[in-house]
C-alpha positions, 0 to 999 in steps of 0.5 A: 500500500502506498503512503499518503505521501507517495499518492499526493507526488502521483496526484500532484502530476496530473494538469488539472490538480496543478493549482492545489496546495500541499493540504488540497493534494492531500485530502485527494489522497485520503479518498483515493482508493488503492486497488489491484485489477487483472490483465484484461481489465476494462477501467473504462468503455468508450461512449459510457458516462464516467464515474471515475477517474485513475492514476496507474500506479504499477503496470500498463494499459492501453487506450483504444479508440474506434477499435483503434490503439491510440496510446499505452500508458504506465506507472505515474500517467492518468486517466478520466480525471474529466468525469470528476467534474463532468457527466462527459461520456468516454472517449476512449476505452482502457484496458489493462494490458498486465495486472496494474494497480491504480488510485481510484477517485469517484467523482461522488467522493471528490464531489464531496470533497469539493463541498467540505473544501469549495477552495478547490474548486476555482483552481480547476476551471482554467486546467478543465477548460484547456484539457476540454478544450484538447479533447474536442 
């Protein structure tokens, strides 16, 4: 299991948690969950509503869009941190191409948080509206 230390420098990687203090990176990683998932895992279906969003912490995964493979991502890269904000649908789907362990934030447990903490919520508009604006 990772330490509250090692999950804040994985979440603090990501563009749109940029603009958070230490103290804000940190309650991000107490709702973090730290889970194992097997080779052939799907974390997400392209055209579904996201609920989720992950760090990979170990292992890899690729991202396939169309039926096509369009990356492959490992230890320290992100996805889906869109739906913690928005009921935007998938634009790609991500499997799990070895057994990978990942950080799992819900965007019912980061809602929640931005309700106790409304200090982050204007640090995110500017990194959501330019990753927004790179999907279209």
């Amino acid at each position: 299991m990772l330490r509250k230390n090692a999950k804040v420098e994985l979440i603090s990687r990501v563009p749109l948690f940029e603009g958070l203090s230490k103290k804000e990176l940190g309650e991000i990683a107490m709702i973090a969950d730290e889970i194992d998932l097997p080779e052939g895992r799907e974390l997400m279906t392209q055209g579904e509503r996201g609920r989720e969003f992950f760090v990979i912490v170990d292992g890899s995964v690729k991202v396939t869009k169309d039926g096509r493979k369009v990356n492959e991502l490992h230890g320290g890269d992100f996805v889906g941190e869109i739906a913690l904000l928005t009921d935007a649908r998938r634009n790609a789907t991500v499997t799990a191409t070895t057994q990978v362990r990942v950080l799992v934030v819900t965007d019912t447990a980061f809602r929640s948080l931005l309700r106790r903490m409304p200090s982050i919520s204007p640090k995110l508009l500017a990194p959501l509206a330019e990753r927004l604006d790179d999907n279209q």
